[in-house]
Backbone bond lengths (Angstrom), bond angles and torsions (degrees), N, CA, C in turn:
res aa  C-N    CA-C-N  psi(-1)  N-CA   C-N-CA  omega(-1)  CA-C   N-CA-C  phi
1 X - - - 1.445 - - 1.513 108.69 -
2 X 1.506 124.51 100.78 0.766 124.26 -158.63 1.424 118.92 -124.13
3 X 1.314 159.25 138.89 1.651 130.40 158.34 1.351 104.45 92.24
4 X 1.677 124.56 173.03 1.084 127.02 -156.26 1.838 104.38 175.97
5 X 1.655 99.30 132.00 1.320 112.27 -161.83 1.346 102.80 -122.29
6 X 1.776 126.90 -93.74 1.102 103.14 -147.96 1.493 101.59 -92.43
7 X 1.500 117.37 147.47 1.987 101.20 -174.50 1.183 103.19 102.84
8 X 1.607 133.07 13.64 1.416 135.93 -166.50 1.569 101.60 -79.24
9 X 1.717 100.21 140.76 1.831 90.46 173.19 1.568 118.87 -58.67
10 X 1.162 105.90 -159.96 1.769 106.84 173.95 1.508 88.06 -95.67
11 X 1.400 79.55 164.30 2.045 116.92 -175.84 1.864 84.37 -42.46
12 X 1.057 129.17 -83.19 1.216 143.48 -147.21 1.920 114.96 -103.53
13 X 1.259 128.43 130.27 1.354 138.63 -150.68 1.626 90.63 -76.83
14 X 1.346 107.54 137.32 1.303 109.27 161.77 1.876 124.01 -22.47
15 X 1.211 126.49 155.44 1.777 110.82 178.49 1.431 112.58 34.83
16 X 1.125 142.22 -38.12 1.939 139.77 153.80 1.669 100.29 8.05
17 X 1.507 119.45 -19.39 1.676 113.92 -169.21 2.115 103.44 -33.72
18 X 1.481 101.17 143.45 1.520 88.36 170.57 1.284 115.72 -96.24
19 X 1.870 97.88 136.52 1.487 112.74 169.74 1.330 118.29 -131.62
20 X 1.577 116.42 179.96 1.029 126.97 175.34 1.753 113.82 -29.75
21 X 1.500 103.01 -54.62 1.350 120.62 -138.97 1.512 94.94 -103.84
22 X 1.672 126.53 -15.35 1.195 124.37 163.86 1.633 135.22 -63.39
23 X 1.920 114.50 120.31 1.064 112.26 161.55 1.579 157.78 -80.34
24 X 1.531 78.09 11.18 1.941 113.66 -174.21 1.465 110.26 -72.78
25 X 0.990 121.97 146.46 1.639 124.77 -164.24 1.930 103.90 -148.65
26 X 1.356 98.29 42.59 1.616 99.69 171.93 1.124 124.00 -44.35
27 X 1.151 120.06 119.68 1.742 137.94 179.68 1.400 121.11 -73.61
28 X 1.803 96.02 -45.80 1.218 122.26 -150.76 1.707 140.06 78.27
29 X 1.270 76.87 6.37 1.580 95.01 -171.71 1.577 123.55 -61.77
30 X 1.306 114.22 28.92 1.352 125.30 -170.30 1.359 102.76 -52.21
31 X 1.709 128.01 -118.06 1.253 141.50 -164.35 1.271 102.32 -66.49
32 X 1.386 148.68 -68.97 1.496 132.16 -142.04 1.661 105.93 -48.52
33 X 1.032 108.69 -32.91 1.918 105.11 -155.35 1.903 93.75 -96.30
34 X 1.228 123.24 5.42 1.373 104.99 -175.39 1.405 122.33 -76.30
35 X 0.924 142.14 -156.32 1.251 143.42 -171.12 1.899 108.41 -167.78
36 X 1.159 95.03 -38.06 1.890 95.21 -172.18 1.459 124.02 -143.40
37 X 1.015 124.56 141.98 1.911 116.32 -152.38 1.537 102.02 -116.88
38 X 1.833 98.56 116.87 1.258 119.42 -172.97 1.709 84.46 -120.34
39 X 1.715 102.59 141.58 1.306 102.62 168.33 1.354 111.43 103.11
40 X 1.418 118.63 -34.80 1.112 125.44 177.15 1.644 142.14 -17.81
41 X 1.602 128.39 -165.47 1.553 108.48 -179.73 1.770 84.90 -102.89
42 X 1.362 156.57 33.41 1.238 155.99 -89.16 2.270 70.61 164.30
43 X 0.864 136.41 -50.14 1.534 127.91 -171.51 1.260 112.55 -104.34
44 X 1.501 126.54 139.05 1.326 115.22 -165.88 1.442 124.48 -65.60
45 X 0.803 131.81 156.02 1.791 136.51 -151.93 1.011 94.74 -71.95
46 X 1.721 138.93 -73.67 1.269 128.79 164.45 1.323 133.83 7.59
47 X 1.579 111.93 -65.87 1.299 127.18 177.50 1.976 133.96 -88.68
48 X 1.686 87.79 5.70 1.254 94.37 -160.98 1.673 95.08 -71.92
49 X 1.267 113.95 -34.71 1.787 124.38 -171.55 1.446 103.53 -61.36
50 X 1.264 115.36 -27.60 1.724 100.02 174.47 1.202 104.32 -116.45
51 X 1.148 124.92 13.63 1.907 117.40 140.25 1.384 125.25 -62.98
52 X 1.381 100.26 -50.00 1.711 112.62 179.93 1.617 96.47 -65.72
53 X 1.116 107.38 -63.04 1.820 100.26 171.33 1.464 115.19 -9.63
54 X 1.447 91.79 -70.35 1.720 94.80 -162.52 1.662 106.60 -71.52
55 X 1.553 122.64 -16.74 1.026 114.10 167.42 1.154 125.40 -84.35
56 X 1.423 128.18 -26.93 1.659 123.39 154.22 1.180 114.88 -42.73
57 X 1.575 120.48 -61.44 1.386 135.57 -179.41 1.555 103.21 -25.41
58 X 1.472 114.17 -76.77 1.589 134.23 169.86 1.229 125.01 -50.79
59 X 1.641 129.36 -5.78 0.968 117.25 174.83 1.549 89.68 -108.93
60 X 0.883 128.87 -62.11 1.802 120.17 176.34 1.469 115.82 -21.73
61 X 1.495 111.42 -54.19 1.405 103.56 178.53 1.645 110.50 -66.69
62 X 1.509 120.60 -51.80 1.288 105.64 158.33 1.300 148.30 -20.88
63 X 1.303 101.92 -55.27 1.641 109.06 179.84 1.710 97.98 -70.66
64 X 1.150 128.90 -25.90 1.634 125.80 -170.29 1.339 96.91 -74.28
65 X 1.404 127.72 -37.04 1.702 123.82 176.08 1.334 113.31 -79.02
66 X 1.236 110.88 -17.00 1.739 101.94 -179.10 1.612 106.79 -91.17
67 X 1.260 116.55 -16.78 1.186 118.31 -167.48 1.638 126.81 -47.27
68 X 1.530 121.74 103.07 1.215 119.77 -157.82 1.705 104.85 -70.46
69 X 0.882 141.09 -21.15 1.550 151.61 153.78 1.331 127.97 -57.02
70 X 1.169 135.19 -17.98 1.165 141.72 -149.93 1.989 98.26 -133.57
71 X 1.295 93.21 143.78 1.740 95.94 -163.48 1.311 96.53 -104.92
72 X 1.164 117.59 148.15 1.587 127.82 175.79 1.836 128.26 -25.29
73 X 1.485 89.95 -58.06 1.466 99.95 170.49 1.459 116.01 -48.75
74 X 1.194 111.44 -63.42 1.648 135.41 175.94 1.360 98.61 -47.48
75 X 1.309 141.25 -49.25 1.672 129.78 176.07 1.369 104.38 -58.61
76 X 1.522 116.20 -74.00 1.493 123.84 -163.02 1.580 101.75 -40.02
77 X 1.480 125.83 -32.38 1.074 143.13 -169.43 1.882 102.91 -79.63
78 X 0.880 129.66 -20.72 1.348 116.73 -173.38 1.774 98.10 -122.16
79 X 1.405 118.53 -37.44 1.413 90.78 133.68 1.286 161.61 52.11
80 X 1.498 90.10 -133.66 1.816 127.93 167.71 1.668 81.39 -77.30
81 X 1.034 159.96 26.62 1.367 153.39 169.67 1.903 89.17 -106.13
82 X 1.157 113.03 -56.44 1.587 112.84 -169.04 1.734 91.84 -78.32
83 X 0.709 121.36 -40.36 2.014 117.43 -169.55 1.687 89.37 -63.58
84 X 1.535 117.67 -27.60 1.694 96.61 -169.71 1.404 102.33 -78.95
85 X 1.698 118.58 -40.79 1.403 124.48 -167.88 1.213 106.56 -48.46
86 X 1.778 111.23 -68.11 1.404 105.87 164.51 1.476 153.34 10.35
87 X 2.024 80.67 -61.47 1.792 88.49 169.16 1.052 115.11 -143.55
88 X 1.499 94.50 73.71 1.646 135.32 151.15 1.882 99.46 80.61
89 X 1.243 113.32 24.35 1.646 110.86 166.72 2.141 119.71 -39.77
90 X 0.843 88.41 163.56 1.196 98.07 176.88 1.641 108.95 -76.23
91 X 1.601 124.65 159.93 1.959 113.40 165.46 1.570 72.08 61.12
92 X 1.233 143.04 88.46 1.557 132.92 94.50 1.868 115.62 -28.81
93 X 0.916 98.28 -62.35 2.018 99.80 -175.91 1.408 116.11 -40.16
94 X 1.369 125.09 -7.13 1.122 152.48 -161.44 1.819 96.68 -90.28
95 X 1.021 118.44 -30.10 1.489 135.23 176.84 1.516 111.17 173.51
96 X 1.247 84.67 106.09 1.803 120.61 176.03 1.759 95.48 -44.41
97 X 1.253 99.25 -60.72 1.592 132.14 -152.69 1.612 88.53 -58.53
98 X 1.014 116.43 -82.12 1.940 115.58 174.43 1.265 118.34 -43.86
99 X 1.523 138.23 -49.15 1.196 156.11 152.05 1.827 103.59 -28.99
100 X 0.950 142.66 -67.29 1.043 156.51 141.36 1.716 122.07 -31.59
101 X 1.185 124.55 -49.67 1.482 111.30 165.44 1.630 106.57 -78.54
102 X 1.348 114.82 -33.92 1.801 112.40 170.32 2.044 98.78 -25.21
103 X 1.161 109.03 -62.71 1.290 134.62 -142.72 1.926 101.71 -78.30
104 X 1.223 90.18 -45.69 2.050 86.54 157.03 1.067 108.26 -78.86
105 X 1.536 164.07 -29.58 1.145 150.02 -141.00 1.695 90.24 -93.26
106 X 1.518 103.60 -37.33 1.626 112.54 -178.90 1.111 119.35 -51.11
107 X 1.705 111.44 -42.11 1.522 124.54 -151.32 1.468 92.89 -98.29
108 X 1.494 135.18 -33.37 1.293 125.16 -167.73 2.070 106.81 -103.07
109 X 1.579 100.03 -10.46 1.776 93.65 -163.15 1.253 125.11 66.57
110 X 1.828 115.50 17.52 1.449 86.86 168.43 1.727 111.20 -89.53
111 X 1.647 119.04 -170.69 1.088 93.48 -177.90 1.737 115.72 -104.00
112 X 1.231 85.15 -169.37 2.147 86.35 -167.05 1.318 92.92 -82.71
113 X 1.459 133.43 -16.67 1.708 112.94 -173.34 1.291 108.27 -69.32
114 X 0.792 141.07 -9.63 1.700 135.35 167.87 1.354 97.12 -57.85
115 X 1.121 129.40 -73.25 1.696 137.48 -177.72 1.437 116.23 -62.21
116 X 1.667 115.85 -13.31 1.423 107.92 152.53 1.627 131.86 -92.52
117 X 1.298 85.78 7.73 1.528 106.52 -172.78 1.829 98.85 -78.76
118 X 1.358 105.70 -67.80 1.785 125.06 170.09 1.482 112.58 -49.05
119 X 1.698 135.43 -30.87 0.925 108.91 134.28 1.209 162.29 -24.86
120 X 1.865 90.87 -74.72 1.517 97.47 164.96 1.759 120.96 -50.26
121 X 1.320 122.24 -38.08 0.992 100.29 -167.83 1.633 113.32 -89.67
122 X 1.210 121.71 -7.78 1.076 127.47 160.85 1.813 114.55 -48.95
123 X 1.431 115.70 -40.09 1.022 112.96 175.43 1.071 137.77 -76.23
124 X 1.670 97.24 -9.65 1.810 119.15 -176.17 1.617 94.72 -71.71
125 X 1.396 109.36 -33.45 1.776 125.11 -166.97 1.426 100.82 -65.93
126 X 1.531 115.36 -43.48 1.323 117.92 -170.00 1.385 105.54 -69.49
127 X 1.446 135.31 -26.78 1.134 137.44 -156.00 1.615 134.25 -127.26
128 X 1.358 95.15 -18.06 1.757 118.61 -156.85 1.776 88.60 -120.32
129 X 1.386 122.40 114.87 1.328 107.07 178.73 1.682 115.03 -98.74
130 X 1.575 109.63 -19.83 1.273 121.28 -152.22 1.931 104.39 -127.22
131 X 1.353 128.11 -177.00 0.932 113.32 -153.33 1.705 106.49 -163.33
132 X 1.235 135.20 86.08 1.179 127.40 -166.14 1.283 134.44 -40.89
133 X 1.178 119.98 -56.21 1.457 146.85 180.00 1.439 129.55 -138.86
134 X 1.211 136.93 -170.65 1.240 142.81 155.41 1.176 132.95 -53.98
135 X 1.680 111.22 -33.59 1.533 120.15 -166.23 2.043 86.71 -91.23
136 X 1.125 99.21 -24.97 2.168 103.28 -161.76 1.486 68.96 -71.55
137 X 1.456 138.29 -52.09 2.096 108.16 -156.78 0.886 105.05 -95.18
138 X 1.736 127.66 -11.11 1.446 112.86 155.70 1.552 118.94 -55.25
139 X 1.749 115.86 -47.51 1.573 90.33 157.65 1.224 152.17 -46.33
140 X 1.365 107.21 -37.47 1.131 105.83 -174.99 1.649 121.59 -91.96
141 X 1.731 99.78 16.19 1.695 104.01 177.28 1.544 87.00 -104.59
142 X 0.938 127.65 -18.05 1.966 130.04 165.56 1.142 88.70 -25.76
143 X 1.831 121.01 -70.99 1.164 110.32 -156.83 1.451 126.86 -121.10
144 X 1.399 111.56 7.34 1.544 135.66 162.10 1.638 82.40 -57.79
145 X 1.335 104.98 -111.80 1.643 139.18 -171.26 1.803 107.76 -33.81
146 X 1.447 109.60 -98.94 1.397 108.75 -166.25 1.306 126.13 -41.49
147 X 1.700 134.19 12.61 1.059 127.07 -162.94 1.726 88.93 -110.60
148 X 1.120 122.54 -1.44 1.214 132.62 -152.83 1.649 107.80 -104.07
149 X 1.812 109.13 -54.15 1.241 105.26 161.13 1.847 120.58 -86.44
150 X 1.115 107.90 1.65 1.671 113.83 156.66 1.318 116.61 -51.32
151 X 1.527 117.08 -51.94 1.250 135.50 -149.09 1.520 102.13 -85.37
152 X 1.216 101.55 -48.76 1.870 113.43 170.13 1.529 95.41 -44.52
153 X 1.495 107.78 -94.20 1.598 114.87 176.17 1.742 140.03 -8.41
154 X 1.244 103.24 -48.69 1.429 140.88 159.35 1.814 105.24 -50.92
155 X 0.838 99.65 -70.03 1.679 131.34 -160.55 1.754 88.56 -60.81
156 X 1.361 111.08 -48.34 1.503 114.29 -177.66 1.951 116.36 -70.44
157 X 1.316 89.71 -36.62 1.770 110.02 -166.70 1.412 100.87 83.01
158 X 1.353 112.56 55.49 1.535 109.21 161.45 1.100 104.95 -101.57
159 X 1.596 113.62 162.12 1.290 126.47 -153.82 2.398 98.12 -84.24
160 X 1.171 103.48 133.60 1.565 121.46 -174.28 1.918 98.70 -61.49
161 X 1.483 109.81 -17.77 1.303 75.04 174.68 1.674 124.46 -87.82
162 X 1.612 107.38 14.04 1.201 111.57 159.08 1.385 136.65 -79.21
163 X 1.471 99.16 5.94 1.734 119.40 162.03 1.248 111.37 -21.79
164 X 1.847 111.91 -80.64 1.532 107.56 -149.64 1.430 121.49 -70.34
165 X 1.600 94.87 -19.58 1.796 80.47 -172.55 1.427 102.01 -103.00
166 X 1.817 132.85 22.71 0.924 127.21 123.25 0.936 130.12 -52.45
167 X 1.338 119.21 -52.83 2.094 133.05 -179.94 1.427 97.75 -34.85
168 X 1.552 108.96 -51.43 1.652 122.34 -145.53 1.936 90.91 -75.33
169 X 1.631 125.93 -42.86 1.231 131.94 -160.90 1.803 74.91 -63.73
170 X 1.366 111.24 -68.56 1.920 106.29 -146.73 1.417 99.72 -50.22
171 X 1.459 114.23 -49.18 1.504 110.66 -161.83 1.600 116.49 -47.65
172 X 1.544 98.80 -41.63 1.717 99.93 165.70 1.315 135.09 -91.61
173 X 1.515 102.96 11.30 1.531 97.53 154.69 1.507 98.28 -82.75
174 X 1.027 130.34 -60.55 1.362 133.94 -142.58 1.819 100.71 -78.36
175 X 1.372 129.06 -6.70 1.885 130.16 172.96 1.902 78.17 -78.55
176 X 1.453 119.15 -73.38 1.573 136.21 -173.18 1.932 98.68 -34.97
177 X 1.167 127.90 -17.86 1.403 110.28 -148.14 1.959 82.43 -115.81
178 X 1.456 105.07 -10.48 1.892 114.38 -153.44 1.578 78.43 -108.61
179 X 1.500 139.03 -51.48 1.344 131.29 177.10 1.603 105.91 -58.84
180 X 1.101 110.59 -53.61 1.560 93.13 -179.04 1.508 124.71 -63.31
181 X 1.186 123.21 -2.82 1.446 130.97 -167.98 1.582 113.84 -124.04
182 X 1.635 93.80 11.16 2.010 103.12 -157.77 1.703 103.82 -61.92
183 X 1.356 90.17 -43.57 1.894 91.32 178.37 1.552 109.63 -54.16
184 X 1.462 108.89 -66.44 1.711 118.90 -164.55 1.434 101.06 -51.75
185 X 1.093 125.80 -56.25 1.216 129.24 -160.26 1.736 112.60 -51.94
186 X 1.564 111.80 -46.16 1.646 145.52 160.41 1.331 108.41 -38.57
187 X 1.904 113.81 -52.51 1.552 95.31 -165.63 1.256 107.20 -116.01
188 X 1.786 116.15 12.68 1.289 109.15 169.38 1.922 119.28 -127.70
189 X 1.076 83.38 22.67 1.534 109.40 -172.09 1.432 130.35 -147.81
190 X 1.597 105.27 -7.35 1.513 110.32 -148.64 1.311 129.91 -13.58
191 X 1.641 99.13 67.42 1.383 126.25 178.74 2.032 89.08 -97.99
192 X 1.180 103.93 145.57 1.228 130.35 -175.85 1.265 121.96 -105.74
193 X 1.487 167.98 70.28 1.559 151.53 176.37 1.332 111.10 -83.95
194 X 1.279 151.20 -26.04 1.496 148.13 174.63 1.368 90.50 -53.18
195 X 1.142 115.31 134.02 1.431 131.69 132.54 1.379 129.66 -6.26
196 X 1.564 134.56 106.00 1.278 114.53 -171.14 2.002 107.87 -79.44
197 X 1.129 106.01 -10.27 1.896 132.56 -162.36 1.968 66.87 -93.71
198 X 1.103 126.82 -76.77 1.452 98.09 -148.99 1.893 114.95 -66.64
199 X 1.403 101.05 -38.24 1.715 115.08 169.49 1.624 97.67 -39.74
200 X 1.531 126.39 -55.14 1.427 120.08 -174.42 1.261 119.93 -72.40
201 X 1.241 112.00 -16.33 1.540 105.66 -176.52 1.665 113.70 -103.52
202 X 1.558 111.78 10.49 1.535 135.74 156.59 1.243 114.30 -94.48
203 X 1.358 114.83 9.64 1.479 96.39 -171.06 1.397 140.42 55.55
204 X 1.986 102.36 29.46 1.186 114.86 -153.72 1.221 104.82 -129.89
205 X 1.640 141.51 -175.18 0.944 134.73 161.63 1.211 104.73 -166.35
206 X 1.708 123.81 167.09 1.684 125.78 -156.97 1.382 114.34 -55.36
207 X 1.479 124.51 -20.73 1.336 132.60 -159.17 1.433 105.03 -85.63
208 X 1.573 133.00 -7.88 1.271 137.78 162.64 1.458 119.74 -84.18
209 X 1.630 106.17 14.66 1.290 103.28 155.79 1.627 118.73 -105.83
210 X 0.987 118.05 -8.41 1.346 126.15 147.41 1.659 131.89 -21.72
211 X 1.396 101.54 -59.54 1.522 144.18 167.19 1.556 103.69 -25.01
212 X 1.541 110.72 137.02 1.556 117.53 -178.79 1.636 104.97 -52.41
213 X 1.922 106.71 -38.57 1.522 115.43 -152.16 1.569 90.18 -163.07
214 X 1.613 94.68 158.52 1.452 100.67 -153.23 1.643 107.85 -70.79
215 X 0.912 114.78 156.97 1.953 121.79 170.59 1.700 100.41 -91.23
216 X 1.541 107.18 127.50 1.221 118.20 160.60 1.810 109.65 -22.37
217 X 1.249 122.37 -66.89 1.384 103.70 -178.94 1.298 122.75 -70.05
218 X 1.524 124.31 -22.44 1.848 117.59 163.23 1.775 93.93 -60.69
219 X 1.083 124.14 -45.83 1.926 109.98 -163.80 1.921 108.58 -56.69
220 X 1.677 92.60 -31.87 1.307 83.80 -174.16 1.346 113.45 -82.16
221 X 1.257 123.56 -24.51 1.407 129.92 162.55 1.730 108.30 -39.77
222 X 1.359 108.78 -72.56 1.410 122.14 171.98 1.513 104.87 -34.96
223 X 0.969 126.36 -67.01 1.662 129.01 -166.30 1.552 97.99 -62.05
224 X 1.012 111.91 -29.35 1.967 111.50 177.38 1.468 112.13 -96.26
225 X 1.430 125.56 11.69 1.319 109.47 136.31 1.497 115.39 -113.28
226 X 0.982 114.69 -17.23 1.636 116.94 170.71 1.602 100.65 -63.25
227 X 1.048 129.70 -24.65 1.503 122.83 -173.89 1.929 96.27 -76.48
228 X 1.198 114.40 -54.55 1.764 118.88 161.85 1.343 118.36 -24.04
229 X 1.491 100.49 -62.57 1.233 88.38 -172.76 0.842 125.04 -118.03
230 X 1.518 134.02 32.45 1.321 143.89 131.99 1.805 99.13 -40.68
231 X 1.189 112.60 -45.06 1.659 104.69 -166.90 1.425 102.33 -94.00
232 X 1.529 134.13 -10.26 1.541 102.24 130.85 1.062 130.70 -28.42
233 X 1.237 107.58 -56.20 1.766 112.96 -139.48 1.589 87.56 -76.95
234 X 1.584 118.04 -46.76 1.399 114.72 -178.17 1.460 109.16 -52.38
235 X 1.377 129.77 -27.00 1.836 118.26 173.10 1.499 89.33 -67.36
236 X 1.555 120.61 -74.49 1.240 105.20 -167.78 1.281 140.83 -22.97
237 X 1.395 104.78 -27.74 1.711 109.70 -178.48 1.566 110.79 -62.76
238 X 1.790 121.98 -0.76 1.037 103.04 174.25 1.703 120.96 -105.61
239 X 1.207 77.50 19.77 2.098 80.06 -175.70 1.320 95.36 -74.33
240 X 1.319 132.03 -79.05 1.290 141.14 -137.83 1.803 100.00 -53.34
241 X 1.001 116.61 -29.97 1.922 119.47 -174.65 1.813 100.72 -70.45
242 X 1.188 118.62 -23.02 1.152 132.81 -146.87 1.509 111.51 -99.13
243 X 1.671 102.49 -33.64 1.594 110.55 173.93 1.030 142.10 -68.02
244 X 1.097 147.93 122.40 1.298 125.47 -164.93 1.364 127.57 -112.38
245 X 1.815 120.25 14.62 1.083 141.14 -174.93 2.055 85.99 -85.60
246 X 0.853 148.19 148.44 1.450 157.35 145.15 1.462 111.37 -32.36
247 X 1.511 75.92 -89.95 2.045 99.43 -176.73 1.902 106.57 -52.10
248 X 1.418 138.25 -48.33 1.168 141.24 -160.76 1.728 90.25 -71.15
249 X 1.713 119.96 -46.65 1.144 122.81 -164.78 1.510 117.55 -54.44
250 X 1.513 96.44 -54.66 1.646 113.34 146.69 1.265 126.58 -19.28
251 X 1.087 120.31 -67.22 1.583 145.50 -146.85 1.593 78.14 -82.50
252 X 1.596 129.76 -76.44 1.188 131.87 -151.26 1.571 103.75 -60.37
253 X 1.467 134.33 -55.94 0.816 128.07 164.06 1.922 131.10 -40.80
254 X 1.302 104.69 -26.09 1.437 104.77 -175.94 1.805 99.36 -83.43
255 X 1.585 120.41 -13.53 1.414 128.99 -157.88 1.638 104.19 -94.93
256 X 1.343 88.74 -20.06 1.807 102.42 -178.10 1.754 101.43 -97.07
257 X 1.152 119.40 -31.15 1.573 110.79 -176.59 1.770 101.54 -79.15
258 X 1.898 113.29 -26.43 1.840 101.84 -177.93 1.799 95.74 -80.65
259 X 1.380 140.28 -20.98 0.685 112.75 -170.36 1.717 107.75 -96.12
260 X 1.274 128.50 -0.29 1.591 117.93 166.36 1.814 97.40 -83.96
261 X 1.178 141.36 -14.31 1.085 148.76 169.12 1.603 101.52 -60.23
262 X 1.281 119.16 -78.35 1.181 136.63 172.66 1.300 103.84 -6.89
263 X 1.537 99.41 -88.74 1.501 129.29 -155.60 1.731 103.61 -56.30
264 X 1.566 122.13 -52.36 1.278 121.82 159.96 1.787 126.79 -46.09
265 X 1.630 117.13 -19.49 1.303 114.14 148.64 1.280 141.77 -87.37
266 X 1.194 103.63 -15.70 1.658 121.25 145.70 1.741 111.14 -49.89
267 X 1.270 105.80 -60.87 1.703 103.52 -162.21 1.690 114.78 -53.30
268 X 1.630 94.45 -16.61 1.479 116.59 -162.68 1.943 99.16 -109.11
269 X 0.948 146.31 -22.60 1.388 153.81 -151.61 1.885 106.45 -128.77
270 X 1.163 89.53 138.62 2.038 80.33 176.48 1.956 86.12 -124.26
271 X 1.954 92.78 127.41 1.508 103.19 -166.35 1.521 98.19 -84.98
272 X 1.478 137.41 -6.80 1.340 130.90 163.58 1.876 107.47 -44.15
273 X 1.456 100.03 -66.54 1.596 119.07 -174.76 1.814 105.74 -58.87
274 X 1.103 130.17 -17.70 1.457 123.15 -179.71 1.082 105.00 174.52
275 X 1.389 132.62 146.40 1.403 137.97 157.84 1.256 102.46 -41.99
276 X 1.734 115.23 130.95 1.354 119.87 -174.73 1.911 80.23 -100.67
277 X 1.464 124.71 160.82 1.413 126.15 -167.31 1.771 104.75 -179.47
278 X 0.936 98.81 134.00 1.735 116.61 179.24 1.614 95.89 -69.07
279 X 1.750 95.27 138.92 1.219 108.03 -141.81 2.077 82.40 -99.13
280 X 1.403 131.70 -139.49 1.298 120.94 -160.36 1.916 73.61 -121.96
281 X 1.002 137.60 -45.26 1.326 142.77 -174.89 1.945 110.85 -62.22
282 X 1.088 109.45 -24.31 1.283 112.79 -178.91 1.827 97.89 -88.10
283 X 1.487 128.34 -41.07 1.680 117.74 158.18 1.149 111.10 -36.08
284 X 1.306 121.55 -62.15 1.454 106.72 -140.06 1.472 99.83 -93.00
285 X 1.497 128.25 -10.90 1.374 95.45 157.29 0.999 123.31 -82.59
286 X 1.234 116.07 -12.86 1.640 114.77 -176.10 1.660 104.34 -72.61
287 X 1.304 115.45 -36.88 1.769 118.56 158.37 1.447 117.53 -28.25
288 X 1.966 100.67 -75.35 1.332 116.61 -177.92 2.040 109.40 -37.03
289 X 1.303 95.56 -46.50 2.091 98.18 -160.42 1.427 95.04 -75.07
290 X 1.634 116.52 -23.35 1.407 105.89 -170.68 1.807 105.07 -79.42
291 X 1.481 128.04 -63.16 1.428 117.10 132.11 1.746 126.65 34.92
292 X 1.446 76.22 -82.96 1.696 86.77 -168.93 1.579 100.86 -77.33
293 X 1.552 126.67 -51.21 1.346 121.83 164.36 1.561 129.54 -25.47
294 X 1.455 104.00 -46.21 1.335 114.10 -176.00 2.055 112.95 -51.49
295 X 1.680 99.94 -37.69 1.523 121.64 -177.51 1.188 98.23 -63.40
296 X 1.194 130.01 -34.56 1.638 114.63 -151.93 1.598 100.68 -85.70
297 X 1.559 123.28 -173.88 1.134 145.99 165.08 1.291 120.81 76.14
């Protein structure tokens, strides 16, 4: 459960003004690049303010790891700047964005390791460009991804043994969110997520993402993690029966029908040649099933 559409905060965190002493690195990257709607009018109103929270929170630290200007040290370093605010550091103004989720975590009790989770892996981003295998980005969606539908879950008081086939929903947004971005990410980051075990066993290697359009052995690469996480998404199909919030149940279920959507325009689209992207017809059924989900149970 990842990202956030209609109900999105503004571009920039409340007080976020830039200063000296600020570690916020606003992009703006709100809506154009999303893919799936967390937060929505689909979650009860109450809770929608410390959804967006945690998604400001996560996108601030984000944009500080993507930051094509900014050198490794200097991220990990601003950071551990939001992980201190967090818990209760001194210079809040330092990040609005942490300063501000500090302050829901207060008001609702969930806990901050969800948001130290997105740290850490933010820092893996700042630092780690490449990626061994399947099980090495399954780690690192441990703490990219699952900290994300934890936090939802949590936030609701649904019961934790709806963990895994949350884990299983984030992990395949976030392989689905790394295929669509495999080029950009390569030539403006030469940050890596394919598999270096699957690139070798195509006879391939990172530099064929370069490429106008994909090479028979990057497609087959592609088709061999889309085959993965297609069987995410198949665990995932058991969260949504499982929830017992309405609106979240909704929401989760409509997040699991865009991402088998997704992933089936991938199998069909090569994301070198164009952003492959859910079309306006692939929402609204995924709306309609989420809808009807909401009725059941």
């Amino acid at each position: 459960m990842t990202a956030l559409d209609a109900g999105t905060p503004p571009d920039v965190a409340p007080g976020a003004a830039p200063g000296t002493d600020s570690v916020e690195t606003p992009s703006g990257k709100w809506r154009a690049d999303e893919n799936f709607p967390v937060g929505s009018w689909l979650i009860r109103r109450d809770l929608r303010v410390h959804v967006h929270a945690f998604y400001r929170f996560a996108r601030n630290a984000d944009d500080i790891a993507d930051s094509p200007v900014l050198a490794a040290n200097e991220k990990v370093r601003r950071l551990d700047r939001m992980a201190a605010i967090l818990d209760g550091g001194s210079g809040p103004e330092a990040s609005p964005a942490a300063a501000a989720m500090r302050e829901s975590l207060a008001a609702t009790g969930v806990t901050a390791q969800h948001c130290h989770d997105v740290l850490q892996a933010f820092r893996l981003d700042a630092t780690k460009l490449r990626y061994r295998d399947w099980d090495d980005l399954m780690e690192y969606c441990r703490y990219s991804a699952a900290p994300v539908g934890r936090q939802l879950l949590d936030l609701h008081g649904e019961s934790r043994a709806t963990w895994p086939a949350s884990d299983a929903l984030c992990s395949a947004l976030q392989v689905l969110n790394h295929l669509q971005d495999c080029a950009a990410d390569y030539r403006a980051l030469d940050r890596v997520y394919l598999p270096l075990a699957d690139l070798g066993a195509a006879d391939s290697a990172v530099e064929v993402l370069a490429a106008p359009a994909a090479s028979p052995g990057l497609r087959r690469v592609l088709d061999t993690m889309l085959d993965r996480t297609e069987r995410l998404i198949a665990a995932a199909r058991g969260l949504p029966p499982h929830v017992a919030a309405r609106g979240l149940r909704c929401e989760s279920a409509v997040i699991v029908g865009l991402a088998a959507r997704l992933a089936r325009r991938l199998r069909q689209g090569d994301p070198l040649a164009t952003r492959v992207a859910l079309a306006k017809s692939d929402v609204a059924a995924a709306f309609l099933s989420g809808i009807l989900a909401r009725r059941q149970r």
